[in-house]
C-alpha positions in Angstrom: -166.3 -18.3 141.4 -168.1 -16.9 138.4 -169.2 -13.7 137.2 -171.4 -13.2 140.5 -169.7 -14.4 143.0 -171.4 -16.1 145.5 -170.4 -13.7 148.7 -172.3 -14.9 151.3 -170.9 -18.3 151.0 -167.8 -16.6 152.2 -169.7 -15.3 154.7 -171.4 -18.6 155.6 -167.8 -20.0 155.6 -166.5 -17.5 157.9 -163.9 -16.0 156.3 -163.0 -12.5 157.3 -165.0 -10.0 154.8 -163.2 -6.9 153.6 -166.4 -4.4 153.8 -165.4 -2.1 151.4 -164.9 -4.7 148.4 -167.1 -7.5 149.8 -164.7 -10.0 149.0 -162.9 -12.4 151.6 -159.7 -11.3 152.9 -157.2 -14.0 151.6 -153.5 -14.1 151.6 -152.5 -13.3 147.8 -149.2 -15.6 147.5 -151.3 -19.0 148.4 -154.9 -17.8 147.6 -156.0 -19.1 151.1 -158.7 -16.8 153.3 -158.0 -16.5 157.0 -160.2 -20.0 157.5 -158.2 -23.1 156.5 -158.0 -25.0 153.8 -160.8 -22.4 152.4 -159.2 -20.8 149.3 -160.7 -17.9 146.3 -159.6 -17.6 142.7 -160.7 -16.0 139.7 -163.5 -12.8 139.8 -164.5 -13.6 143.7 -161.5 -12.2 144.9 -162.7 -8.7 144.0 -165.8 -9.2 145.5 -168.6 -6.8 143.8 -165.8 -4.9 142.2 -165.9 -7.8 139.6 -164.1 -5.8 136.9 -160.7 -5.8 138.6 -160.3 -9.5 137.8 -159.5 -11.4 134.3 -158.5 -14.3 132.8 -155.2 -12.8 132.1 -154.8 -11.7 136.0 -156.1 -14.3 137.6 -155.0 -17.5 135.7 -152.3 -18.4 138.4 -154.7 -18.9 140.8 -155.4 -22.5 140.4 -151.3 -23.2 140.7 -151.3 -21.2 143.9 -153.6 -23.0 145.5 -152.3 -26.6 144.1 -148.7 -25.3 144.8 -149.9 -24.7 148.4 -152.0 -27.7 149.2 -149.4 -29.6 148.0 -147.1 -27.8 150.5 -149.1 -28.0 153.2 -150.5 -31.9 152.8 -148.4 -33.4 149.8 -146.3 -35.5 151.6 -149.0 -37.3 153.6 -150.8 -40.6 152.7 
């Protein structure tokens, strides 16, 4: 996260890369990228179009990805 995204850790991660934006391709309901428990919030999801993201448009990131970990492993001890 950050104003410069670190894309090639995305890459490095192996997450799917939408060419066009450079940003990893990530389901938008739970925040997640195509690899598994690997999640983006905040300006990285635009990639190097780093003006499309906020603090006002992206400030439910964090609670989709909480409300989806907690989905997924919440119940487990």
């Amino acid at each position: 996260t950050g104003y410069h995204p670190d894309l090639k850790l995305f890459e490095t991660l192996g997450t799917s890369m939408d060419d066009e934006k450079g940003a990893a391709i990530y389901n938008a309901e739970t925040m997640e990228t195509d690899r598994e428990g690997i999640y983006i919030a905040g300006v990285a999801c635009g990639g190097i179009n780093t003006r499309e993201w906020f603090i006002e448009n992206s400030r439910d990131h964090g609670q989709k990805i909480m409300n989806h970990i907690l989905e997924k492993y919440g119940n487990e001890k």
